[in-house]
VEXMARLO-571755 format. One record per residue: y, x, z of N, C-alpha, C in turn. Coordinates in steps of 0.1 Angstrom, whole numbers, plus 2048, in hexadecimal, padded with zeros to 3 digits. Each point is the difference from the previous one (the first is absolute). Example, Ala and Ser with C-alpha at 12.3 -4.5 7.8 and 13.67 -1.06 7.14 Angstrom:
# VEXMARLO-571755
7C788484E80C7F780080C809800/80B7FC7F980B80980080B7F8808/
# end
This chain:
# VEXMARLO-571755
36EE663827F18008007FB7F5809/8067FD80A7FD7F680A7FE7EF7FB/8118037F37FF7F17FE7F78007F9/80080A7F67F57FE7F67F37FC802/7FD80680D7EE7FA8078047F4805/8097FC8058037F58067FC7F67F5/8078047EF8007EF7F87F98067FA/7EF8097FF7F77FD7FC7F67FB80B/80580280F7F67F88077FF7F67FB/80D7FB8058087F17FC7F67FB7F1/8018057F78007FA7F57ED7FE800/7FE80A8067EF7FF8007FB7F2808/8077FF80F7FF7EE8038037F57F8/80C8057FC8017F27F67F97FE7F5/7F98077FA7F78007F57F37F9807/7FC8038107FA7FB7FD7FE7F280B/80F7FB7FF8017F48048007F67F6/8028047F28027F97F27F37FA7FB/7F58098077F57FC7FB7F3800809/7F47F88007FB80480B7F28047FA/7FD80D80A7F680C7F97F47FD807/7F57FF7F97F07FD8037FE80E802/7F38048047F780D8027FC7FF7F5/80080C7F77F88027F17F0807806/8007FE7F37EC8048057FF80C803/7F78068077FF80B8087FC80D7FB/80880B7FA7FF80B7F97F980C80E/7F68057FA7F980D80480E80A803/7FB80880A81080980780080B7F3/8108067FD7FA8097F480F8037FD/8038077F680E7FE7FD80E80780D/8047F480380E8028087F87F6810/7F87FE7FF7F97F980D7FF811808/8007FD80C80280C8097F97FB80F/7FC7F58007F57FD80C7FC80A804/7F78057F67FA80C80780480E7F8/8098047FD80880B7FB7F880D80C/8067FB80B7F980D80D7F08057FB/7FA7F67F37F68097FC80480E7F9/80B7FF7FD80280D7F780680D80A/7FC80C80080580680A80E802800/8087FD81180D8057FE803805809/80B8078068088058087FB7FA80F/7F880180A8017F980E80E806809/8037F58048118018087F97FF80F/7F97F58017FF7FE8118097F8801/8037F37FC8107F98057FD7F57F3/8037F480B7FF7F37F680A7F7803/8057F37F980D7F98047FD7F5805/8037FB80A7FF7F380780D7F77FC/7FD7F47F38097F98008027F3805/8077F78037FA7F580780F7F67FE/8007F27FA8097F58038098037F6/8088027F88038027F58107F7803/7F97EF7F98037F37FF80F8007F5/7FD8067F880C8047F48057F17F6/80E7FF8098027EC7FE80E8017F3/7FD7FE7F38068017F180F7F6803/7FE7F580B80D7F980280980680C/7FE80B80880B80980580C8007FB/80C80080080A80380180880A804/80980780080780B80A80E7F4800/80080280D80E7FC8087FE7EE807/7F67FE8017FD7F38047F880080C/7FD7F28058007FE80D7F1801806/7FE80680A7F27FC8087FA7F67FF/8087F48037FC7F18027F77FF7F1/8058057F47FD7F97F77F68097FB/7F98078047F980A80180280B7F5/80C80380180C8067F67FE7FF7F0/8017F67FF8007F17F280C7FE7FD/8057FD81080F7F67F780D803809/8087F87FF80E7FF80C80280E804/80A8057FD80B80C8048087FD810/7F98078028087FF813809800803/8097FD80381080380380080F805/7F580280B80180B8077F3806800/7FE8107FE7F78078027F37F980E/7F88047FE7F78077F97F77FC7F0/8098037F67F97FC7F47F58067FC/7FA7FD7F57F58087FC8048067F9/7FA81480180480A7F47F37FE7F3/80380C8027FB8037F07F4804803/7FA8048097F18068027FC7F480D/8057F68017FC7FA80B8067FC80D/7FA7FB8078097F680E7FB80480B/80880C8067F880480E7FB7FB80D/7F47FA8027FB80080D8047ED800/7FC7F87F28037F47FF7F37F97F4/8047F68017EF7F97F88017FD7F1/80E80D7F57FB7FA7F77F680D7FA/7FB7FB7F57F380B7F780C8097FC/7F78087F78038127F98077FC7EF/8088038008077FF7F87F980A7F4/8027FC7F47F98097F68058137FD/80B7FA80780980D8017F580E80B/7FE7F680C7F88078087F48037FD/7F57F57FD7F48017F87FE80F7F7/80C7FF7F97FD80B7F180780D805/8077FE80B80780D8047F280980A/7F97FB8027F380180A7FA8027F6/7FA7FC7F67F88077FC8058097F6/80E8037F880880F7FF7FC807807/8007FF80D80180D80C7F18047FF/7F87F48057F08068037FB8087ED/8077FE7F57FC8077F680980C802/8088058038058098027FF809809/7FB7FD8117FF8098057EE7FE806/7FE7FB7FC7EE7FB8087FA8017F9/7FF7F87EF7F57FC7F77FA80C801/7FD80D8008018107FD7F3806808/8077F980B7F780380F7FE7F480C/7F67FF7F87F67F58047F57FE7F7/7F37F880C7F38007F67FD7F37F7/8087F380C7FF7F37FD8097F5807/8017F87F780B7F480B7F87F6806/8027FB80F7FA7F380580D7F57FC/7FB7F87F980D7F28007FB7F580A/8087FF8087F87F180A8087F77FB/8077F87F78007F57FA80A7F6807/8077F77FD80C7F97FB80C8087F8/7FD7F87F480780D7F28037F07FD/8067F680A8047F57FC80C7FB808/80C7F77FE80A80080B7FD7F2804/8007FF80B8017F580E8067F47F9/7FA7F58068047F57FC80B7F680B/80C80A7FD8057FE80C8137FB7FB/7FE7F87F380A7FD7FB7FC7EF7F8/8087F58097F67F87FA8087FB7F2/80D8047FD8027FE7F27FD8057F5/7FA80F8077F98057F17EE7FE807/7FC7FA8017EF8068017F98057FA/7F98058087F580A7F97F77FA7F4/7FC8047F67F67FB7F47F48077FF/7F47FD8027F780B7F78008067F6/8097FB7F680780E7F4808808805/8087FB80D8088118037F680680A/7FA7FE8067F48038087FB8107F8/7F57FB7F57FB8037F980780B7F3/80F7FD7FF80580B7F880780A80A/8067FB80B80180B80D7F780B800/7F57F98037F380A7FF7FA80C7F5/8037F57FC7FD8087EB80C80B800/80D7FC80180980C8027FF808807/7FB7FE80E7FB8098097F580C7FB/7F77FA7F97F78077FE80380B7F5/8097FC7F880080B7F380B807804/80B80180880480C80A7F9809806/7F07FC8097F78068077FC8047F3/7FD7FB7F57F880A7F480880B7F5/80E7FD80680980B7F980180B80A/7FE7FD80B8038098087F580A805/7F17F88007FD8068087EF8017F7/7F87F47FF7FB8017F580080C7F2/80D7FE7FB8028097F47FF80B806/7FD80880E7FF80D8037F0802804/7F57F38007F58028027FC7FC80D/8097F78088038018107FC7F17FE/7EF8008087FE7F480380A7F580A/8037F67FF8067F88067F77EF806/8007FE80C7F77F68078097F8808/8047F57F48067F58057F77F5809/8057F78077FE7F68058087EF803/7FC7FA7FF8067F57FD8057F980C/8107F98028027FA80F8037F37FF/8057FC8098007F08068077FD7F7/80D80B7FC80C7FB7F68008007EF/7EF8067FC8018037F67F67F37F7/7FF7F680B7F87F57F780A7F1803/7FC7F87FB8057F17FF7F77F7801/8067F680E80B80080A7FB80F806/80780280880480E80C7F77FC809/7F780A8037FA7FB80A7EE7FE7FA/7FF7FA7F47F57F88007F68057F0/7F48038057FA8047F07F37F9806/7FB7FA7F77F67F67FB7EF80B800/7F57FD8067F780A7FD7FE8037EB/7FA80B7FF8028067F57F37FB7F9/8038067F28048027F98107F77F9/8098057FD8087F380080E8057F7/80C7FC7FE80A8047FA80580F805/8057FB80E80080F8047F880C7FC/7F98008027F280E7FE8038027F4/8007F67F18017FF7F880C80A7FC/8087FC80580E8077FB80280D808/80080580A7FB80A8077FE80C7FB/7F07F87F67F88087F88058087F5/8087F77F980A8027F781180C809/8037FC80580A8068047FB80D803/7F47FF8067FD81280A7F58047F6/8028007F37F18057F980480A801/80D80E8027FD80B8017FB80380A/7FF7F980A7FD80780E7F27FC80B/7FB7FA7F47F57F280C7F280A7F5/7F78078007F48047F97F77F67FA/7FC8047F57FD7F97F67EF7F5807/7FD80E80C7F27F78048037F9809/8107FF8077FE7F580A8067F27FB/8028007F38077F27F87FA7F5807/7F38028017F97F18028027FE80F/7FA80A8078057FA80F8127FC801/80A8087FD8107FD7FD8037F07FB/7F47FF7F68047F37FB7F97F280B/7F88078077FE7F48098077FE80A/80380C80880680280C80F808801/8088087F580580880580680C808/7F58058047F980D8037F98087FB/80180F8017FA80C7FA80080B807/7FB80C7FC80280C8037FF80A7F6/80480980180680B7F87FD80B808/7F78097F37FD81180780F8087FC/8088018098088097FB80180E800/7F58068057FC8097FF7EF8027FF/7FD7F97F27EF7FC7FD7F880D807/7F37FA8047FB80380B7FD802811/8108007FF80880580F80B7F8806/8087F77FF8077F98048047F57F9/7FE7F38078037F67F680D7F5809/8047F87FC80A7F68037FC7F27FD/7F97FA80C7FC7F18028107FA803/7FE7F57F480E7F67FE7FB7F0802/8097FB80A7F97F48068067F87FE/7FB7F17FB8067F47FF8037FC80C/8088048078087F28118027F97FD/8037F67F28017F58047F27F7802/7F88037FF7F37F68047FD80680C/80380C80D8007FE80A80E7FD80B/80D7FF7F780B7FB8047FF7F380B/8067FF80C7FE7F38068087F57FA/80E8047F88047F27FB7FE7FE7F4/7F58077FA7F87FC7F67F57F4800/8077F27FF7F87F78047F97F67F4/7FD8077F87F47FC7F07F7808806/7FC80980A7F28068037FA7FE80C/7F48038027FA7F881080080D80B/80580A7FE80280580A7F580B804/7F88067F57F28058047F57FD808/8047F58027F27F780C7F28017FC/7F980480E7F48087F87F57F37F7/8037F08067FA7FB7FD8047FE7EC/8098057FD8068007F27FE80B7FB/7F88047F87FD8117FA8057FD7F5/8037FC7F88097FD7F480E7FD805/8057FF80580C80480980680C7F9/80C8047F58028097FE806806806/80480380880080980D7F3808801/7F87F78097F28077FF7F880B7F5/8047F57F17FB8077F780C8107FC/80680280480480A8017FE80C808/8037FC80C7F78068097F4802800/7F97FC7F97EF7FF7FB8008107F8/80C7F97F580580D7F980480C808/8088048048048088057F380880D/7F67F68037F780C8077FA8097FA/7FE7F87F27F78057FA80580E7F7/80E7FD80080880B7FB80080C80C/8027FC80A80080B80A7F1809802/7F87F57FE7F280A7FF7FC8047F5/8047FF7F58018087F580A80C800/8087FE80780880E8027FB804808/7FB7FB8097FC80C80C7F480B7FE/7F47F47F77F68097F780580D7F7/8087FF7FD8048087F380C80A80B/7FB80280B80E80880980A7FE7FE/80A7F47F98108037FC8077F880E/80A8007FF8097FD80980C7F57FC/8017FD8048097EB7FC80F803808/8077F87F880E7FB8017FE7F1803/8047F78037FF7F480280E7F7800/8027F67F480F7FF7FE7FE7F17FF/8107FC8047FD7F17FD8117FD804/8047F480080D7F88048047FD809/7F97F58098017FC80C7F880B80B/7FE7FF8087FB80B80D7F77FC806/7F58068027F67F7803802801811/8077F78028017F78117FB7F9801/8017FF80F7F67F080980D7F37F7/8098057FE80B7F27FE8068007F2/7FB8097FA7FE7FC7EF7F88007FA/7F08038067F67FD7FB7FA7F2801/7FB7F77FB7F27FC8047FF7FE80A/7FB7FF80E7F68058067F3807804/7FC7F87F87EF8067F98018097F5/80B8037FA80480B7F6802809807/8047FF80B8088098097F8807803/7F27FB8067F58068097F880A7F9/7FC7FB7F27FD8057F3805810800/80C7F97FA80980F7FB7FC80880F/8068028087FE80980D7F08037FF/7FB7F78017F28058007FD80A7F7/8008017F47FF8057F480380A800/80F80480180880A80580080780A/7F97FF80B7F68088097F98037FD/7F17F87F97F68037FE7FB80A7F5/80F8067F680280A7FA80F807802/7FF80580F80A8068017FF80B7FA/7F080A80080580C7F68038017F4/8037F27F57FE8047F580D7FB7FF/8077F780880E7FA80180B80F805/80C7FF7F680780B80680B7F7804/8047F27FD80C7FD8048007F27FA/8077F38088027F87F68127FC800/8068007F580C7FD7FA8067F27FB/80A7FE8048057ED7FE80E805806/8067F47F480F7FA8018007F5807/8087F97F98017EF80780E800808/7FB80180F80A803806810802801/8038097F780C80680180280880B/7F780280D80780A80D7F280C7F7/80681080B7F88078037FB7FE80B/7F48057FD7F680080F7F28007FB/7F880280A7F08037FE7F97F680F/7F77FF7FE7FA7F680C7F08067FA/7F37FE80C7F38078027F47F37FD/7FC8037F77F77F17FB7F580380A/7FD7FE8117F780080D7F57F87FE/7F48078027F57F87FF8017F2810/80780480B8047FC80780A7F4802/8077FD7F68097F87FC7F97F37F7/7F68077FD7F57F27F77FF7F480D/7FF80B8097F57F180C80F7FF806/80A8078058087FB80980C7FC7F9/8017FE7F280B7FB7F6810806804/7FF80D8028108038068068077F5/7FB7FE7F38058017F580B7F47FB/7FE7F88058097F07FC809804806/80780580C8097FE80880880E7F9/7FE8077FA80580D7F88087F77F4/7F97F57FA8077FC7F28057F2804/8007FE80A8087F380580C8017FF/80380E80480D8017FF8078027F0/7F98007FA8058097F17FC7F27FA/7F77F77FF7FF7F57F880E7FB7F4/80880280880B7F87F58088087FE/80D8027F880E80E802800800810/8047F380480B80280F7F8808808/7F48017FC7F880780D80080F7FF/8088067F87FA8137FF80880580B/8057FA80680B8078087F4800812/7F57FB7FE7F87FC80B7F58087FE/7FF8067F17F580880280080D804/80C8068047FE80E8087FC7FF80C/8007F380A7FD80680E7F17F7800/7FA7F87F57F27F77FF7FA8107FE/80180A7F57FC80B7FB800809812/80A8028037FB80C80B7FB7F4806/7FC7F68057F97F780A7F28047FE/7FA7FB7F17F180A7F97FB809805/80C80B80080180C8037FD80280C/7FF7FB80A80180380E7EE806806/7F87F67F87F48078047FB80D7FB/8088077F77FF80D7FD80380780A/80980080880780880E7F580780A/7F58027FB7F58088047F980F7FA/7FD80980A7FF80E7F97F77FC7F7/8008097F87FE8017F27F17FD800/7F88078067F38038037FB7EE801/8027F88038007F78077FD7F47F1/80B8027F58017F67FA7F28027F7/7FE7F47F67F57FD7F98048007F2/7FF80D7F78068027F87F47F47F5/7F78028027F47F97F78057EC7FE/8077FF80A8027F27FC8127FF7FA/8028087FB80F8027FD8028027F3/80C7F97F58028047F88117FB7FD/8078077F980D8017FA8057F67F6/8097F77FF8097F97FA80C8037FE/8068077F280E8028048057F87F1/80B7FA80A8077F77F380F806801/8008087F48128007F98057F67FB/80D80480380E7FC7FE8037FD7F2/8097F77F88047FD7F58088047F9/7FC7FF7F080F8057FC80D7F97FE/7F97F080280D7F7802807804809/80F7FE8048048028078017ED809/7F57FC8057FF7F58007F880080F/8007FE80D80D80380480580F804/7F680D7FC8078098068088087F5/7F780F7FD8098077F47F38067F8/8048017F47F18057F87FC80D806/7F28017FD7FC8088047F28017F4/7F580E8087F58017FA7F9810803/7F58027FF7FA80880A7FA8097F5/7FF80E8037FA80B7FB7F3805808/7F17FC8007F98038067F98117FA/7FF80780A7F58068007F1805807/7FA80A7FA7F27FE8007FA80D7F9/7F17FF80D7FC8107FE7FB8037F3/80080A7FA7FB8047F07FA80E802/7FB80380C7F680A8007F37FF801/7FB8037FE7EE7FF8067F88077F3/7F68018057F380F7F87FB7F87F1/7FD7F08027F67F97F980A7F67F8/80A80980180E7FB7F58048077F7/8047FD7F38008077F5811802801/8028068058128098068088017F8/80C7F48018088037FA8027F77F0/7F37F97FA8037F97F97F97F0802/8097F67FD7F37F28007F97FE7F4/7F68048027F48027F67F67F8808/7F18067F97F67F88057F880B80F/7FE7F98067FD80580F7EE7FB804/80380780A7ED7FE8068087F780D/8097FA8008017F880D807804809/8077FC80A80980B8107F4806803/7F07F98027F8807806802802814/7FA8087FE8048088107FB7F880B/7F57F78017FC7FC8087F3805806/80380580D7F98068077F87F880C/7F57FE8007FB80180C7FF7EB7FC/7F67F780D8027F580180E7F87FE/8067F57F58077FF8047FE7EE804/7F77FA8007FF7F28087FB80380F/80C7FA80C7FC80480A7F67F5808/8017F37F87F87F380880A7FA804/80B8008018077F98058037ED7F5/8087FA8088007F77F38067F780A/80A7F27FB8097F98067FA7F880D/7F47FB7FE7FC7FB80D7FF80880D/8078117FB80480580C80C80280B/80A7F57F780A7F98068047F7800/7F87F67F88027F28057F47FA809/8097F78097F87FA80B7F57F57F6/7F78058017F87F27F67FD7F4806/7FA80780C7FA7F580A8087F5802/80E80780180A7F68028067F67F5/80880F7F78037F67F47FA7F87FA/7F58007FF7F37FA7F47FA7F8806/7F78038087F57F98088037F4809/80D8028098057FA80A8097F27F4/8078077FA80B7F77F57F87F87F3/7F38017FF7F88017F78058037EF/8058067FE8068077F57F980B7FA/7F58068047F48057FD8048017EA/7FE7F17FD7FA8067F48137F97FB/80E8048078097F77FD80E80B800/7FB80F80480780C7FF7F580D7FA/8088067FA80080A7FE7FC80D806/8037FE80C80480980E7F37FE804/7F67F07FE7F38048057F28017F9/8098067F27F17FF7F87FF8107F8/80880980180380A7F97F980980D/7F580D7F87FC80880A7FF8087FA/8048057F67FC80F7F580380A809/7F980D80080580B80780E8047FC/80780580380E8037FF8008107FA/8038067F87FD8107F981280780A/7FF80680780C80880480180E806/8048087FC7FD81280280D805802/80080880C81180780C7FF8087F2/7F98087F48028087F98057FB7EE/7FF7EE8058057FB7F08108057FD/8037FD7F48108037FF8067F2802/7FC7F98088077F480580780480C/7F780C8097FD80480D80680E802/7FD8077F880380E8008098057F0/80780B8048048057F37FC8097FC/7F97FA7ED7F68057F98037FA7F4/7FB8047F58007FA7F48047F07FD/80B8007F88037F78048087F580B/8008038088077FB80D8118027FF/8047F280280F7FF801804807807/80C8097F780880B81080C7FA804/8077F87F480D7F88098057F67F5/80A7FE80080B7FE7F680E7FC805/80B8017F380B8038018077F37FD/8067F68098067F87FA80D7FE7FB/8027FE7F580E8027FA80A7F57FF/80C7FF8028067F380180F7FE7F6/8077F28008118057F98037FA809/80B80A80D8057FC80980E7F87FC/8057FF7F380C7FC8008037FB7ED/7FB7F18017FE7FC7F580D8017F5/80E80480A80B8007F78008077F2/8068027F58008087F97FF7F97EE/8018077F98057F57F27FA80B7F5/7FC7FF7F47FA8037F480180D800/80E80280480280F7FA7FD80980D/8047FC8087FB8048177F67F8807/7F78027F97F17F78087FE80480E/7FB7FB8097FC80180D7F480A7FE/7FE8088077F580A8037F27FE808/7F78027FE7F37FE80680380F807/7FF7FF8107FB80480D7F6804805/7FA80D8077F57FE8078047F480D/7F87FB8048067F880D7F780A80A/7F37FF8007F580A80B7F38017F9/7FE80A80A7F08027FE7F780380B/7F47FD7FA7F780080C7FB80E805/80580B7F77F780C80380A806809/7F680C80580D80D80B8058067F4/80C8078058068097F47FC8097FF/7F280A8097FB8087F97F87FD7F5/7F87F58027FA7FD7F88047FF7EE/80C7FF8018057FF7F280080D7F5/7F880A80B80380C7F87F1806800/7F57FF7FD7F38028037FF8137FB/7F98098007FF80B8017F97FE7ED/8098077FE7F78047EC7FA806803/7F17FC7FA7F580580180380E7FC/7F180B7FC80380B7FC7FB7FB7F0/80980A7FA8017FD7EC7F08057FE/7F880880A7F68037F67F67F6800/8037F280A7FB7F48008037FB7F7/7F77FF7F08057F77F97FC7F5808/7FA7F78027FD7EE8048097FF80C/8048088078067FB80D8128007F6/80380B7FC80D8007FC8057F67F2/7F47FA7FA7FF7F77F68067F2809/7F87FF80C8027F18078097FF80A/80A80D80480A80280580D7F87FC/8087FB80A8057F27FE80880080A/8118037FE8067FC8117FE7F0801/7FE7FA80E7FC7ED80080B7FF7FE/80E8047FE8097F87FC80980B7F6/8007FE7F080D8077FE80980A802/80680A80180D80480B80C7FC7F9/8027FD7F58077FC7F98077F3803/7F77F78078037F38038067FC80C/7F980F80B80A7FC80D80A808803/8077FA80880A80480480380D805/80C8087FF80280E7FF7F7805810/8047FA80B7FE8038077ED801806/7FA7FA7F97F78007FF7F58067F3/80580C7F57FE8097FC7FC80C80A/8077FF8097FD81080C7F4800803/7F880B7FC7F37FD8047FF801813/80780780A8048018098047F8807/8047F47FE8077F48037F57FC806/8047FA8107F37FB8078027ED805/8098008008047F280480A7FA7F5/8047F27FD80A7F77F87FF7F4802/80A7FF7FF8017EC7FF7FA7FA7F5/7F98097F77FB7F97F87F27FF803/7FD8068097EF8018048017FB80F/7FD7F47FF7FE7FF8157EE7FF802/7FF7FE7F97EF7FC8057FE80D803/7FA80E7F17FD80A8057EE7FF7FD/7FE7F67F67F27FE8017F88097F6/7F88008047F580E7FD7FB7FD7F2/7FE7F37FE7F57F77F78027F1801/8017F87F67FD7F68037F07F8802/7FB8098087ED7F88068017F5809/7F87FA8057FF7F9804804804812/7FB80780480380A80D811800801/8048067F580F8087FF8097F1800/7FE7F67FD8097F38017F77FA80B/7F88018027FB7FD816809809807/80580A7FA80A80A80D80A7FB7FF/8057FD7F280D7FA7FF8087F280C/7F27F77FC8007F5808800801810/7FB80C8037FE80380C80D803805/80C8097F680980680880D7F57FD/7FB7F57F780A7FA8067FA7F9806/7F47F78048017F781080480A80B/80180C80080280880F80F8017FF/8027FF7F280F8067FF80D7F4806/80B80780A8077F180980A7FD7F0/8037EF80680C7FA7F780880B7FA/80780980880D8057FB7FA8107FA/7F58027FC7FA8097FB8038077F0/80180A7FF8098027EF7F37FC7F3/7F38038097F57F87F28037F3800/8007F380E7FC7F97FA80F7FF7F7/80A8048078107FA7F77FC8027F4/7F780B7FA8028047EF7F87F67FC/7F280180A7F87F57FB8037F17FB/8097FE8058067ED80580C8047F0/8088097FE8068047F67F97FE7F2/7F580A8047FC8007EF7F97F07FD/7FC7FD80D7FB7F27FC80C7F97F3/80A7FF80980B7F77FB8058057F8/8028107FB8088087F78117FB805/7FF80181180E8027FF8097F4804/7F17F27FD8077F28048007F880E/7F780980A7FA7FD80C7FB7F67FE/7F97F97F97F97F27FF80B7F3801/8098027FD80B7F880B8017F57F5/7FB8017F07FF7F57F87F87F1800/
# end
C-alpha cells in the first residue's frame, strides 16, 4: 500500500514536471469544490489539525549521505538515510514519509476533526546544488500536495486552509507584489480550498479567509511573504508606502477583523513565518501586534510553522517601543541558532515573574509556532488542537448555519489603545519619526474583554492540544515507524470531561472528549490518573492568562527543574538544540 502511494505520489510530480500548468479560468464552487462544504451540516468534533513544513523532496534516496542531502554517495559508514527519512539532519521527507503521514491522518484523524490549518512549504529546500530547485518542481510539489489534502480530507467535507511559505515560491525567499505568476498558480492549485468570493483578493495578494464554521468561526490565512524580513521585492510596510503590499494586506486583514467582530464570530489566524520583531518587517511587525491586540476578543489564537522548533513567544504591546522581540529571533535567524532559543525564550519570560494580579492581560497576545513534519532538523511532528463546542447561541452538535458565538456581554472597548505603551514623546517627537513609524500614528481603541474566549473558557476557546510525533524513523514497507503521542498541554483530568445528562439533547449532541481515548496512551485512558509524563504543563486552557502562567512558572522555575527539562526537550524533540 505504501509503495503504491508512494509511485502515485511520485508519478503525480512528474506529470507535472513534464508540463507547465497555467490557472484555468475561474469555476463558481459546486460539484467536488469543498471550500465551503462546513455549509452543509455535519458532525462537530471540537478538534482541528495543525499541519506545518511538509518539504516532500521526489530526489531522496534511502541509504545515501547527508552531505548530499540524501541524493547521492553511499557512506561507507552509518548514519545512512532510511526509508522514512534522516534523523535529526538536513535532508527533506522522502515520499515514503510524506504519503505514510497522510495514510495515518486518513486513517486515524480524517473522522474526528472539523478542519486542517496547512502553514505551507509543500516544497524541498534548495539545498543541493546539483540538482536545483525549478519552478516546475515547486509548483507540481504543491499540486501533489494538494490532491492528497483533497483525497483525504476535502472528500470528507473538511475545509482545509493552506498557506504559502518562503519555500513554496521561486527564488526562496522572494515574491514580487501581486497580482503575478505565483497567485496565479496558487489559484489554480488551491481552487478546492481558497472560496470562490475571495478569488480576486487571492489573486492579488495571496491571502484569504474561510468560515469554517459559517457564521461562527472562520480561519484568516496570511501571505508572510510580503511581511517576511528577507523578503526583499517589498518595502516593508512603511507608512509613507500604502501600496506597499504588506500594508495592503494588513489594510485587508483589519477590515476582516471588524467584519468578524460585527457579526460576533471568532478568528483563527494562520500564516508561515511568525509574526516576530526578527522575521517581520519592522513596520509589519508594529502593524500585526497592533492589530492583534486591538482585536484580542475576536482573535482566539495565531498559528505558523517556519521554524522547525516548538515554542510559543507573547506578541507585547510593550515590545513595539522597547524592540525585545529581536533579541528572541536573533537567536533562531539561521539553523545554527535554535539551540540559543531556549534560554533568549525564558529571558522574555522573566518579566512575567510577577503575581498574577499584576500582569496586563489587555496588551498580550499568543504566537505558537509548531514543529515539522520534515525530519529536518528535528523529527516529524504535528498538532491536534482543541476547542470549546458548547454555548446556548450554537446550533449543538452540527456545522450548519449559526447566529454567531454571540455571548457578548456588557462593554467590550475599554479605551485603551497602543499609545498607552509606547513612549511617544520620546519615540516620535524627540526622534522625529512622528509620520516615519507606525507606533506613532495608530490610536484606534483596542476591543478586549477578561470574559472573551481568548481570555476565558467559553465557546470556542482553545482547551489544549496534543502533539504527536515519529520518535524513531527506522522501519521499511512492510514495519513502518509509528506516530507517538509525544505531550500535551492539558491535565489528565481534563481528558475525561463529565457526559453530560442524555436528557440534554444539545449538550450531549456537542459532547466531545478534547482528545480521542483511543489515541492516547493506555495509561492515560484512566479517568483517575492525576499526573504523566505526558502532561507537564497541566494547563486548564489554552487563553491568553493560562500561557502568562505558563511563562511565569518557568521564569521562577531553577535550571535543573523537571518543567523547564521537558520544556528545553520538547523544544528539541530530544536533540537539545545541540544541531
Amino acid at each position: 500500500m505504501h509503495h503504491l502511494r508512494e509511485t502515485l505520489f511520485g508519478l503525480l510530480v512528474l506529470s507535472g514536471l513534464q508540463e507547465t500548468r497555467g490557472a484555468p479560468a475561474q469555476e463558481p464552487l459546486g460539484g467536488t469544490d469543498v471550500a465551503y462544504a462546513a455549509a452543509r451540516p455535519r458532525k462537530i468534533h471540537g478538534r482541528f489539525l495543525h499541519l506545518t513544513d511538509m518539504h516532500p523532496d521526489p530526489h531522496y534516496r534511502e541509504g545515501r549521505s547527508e552531505k548530499s542531502a540524501c541524493h547521492r554517495r553511499k557512506p561507507k559508514k552509518s548514519p545512512r538515510s532510511g526509508t522514512y527519512g534522516y534523523t535529526y539532519g538536513e535532508c527533506d521527507s522522502p515520499l515514503a514519509l510524506t504519503n505514510y503521514t497522510f495514510d495515518y491522518l486518513d486513517k486515524e484523524w480524517a473522522s474526528d476533526i472539523d478542519f486542517v490549518i496547512w502553514t505551507g512549504d509543500s516544497a524541498r529546500h534548495d539545498n543541493d546544488r546539483k540538482i536545483p530547485r525549478t519552478l516546475k518542481e515547486i509548483y507540481a510539489l504543491n499540486r501533489a500536495m494538494a490532491q492528497r489534502m483533497e483525497e483525504v480530507f476535502t472528500s470528507r467535507g473538511i475545509p482545509v486552509i493552506p498557506s504559502i511559505g518562503n519555500n513554496d515560491v521561486w527564488l526562496q525567499n522572494i515574491m514580487m507584489p501581486g497580482p503575478n505568476d505565483v497567485t496565479a498558480e496558487f489559484s489554480s492549485i488551491w481552487k478546492s480550498f481558497v472560496p470562490f468570493h475571495s478569488y480576486q483578493v487571492f489573486q492579488r495578494g495571496g491571502y484569504y479567509s474561510v468560515e469554517v464554521i459559517p457564521g461562527a468561526l472562520a480561519v484568516i490565512s496570511l501571505n508572510t511573504m510580503y511581511l517576511f524580513d528577507s523578503n526583499k521585492a517589498v518595502g516593508g510596510c512603511e507608512p509613507k508606502s500604502p501600496q506597499d503590499p504588506g500594508n495592503l494586506q494588513l489594510d485587508w486583514l483589519e477590515v476582516q477583523l471588524k467584519t468578524f467582530r460585527s457579526r460576533n464570530m471568532q478568528v483563527w489566524i494562520s500564516g508561515h513565518v511568525p509574526p516576530s520583531a526578527r522575521n517581520f518587517h519592522s513596520q509589519c511587525h508594529i502593524r500585526y501586534v497592533e492589530l492583534s491586540l486591538r482585536y484580542q476578543d475576536t482573535i482566539l489564537g495565531h498559528l505558523f510553522g517556519h521554524m522547525n522548533v516548538d515554542h510559543f513567544f507573547f506578541l507585547d504591546a510593550r515590545e513595539i517601543a522597547n524592540n525585545r522581540t529581536a533579541e528572541v529571533n536573533d537567536a533562531v535567524n539561521t539553523l545554527g541558532g535554535h539551540k540559543d532559543l531556549y534560554q533568549t525564550l525564558l529571558k522574555t519570560f522573566d518579566h512575567f515573574a510577577v503575581p498574577e494580579g499584576k500582569l496586563d492581560y489587555d496588551g498580550l497576545a499568543v504566537a505558537n509556532v509548531a514543529p515539522s513534519v520534515v525530519p529536518n532538523p528535528y523529527l516529524p511532528s504535528f498538532r491536534i488542537f482543541s476547542y470549546n463546542i458548547s454555548g446556548s447561541r450554537y446550533t449543538a452538535g452540527a456545522l450548519g448555519d449559526t447566529s454567531g458565538s454571540g455571548e457578548r456581554d456588557g462593554p467590550l472597548t475599554h479605551g485603551r489603545h497602543l499609545g498607552d505603551y509606547v513612549d511617544r514623546a520620546r519615540l516620535c517627537h524627540e526622534s522625529g519619526t512622528a509620520n516615519a513609524s507606525w507606533a506613532c500614528m495608530l490610536n484606534a481603541p483596542w476591543h478586549a474583554n477578561p470574559d472573551s474566549p481568548s481570555r476565558t473558557n467559553r465557546l470556542f476557546t482553545p482547551l489544549g492540544f496534543a502533539q504527536y510525533y515519529m520518535p524513531n524513523l527506522t522501519g521499511t514497507a512492510k514495519r513502518p515507524p509509528k506516530w507517538r503521542l509525544e505531550y500535551l498541554t492539558f491535565a489528565p483530568r481534563a481528558l475525561h470531561p463529565p457526559r453530560p445528562a442524555t436528557d440534554d439533547d444539545a449538550a450531549a449532541a456537542a459532547f466531545a472528549y478534547p482528545i480521542p481515548l483511543k489515541q492516547l496512551p493506555r495509561t492515560l485512558r484512566d479517568a483517575n490518573v492525576t499526573a504523566s509524563k505526558y502532561a507537564p504543563y497541566g494547563m486548564g486552557d489554552l487563553t491568553i492568562p493560562s500561557w502568562a502562567a505558563l511563562a511565569r512558572r518557568l521564569a521562577k522555575a531553577k535550571k535543573s527543574s523537571k518543567l523547564r527539562q521537558r520544556f528545553r526537550r520538547y523544544m528539541y524533540m530530544g536533540a537539545n538544540g545541540e544541531l
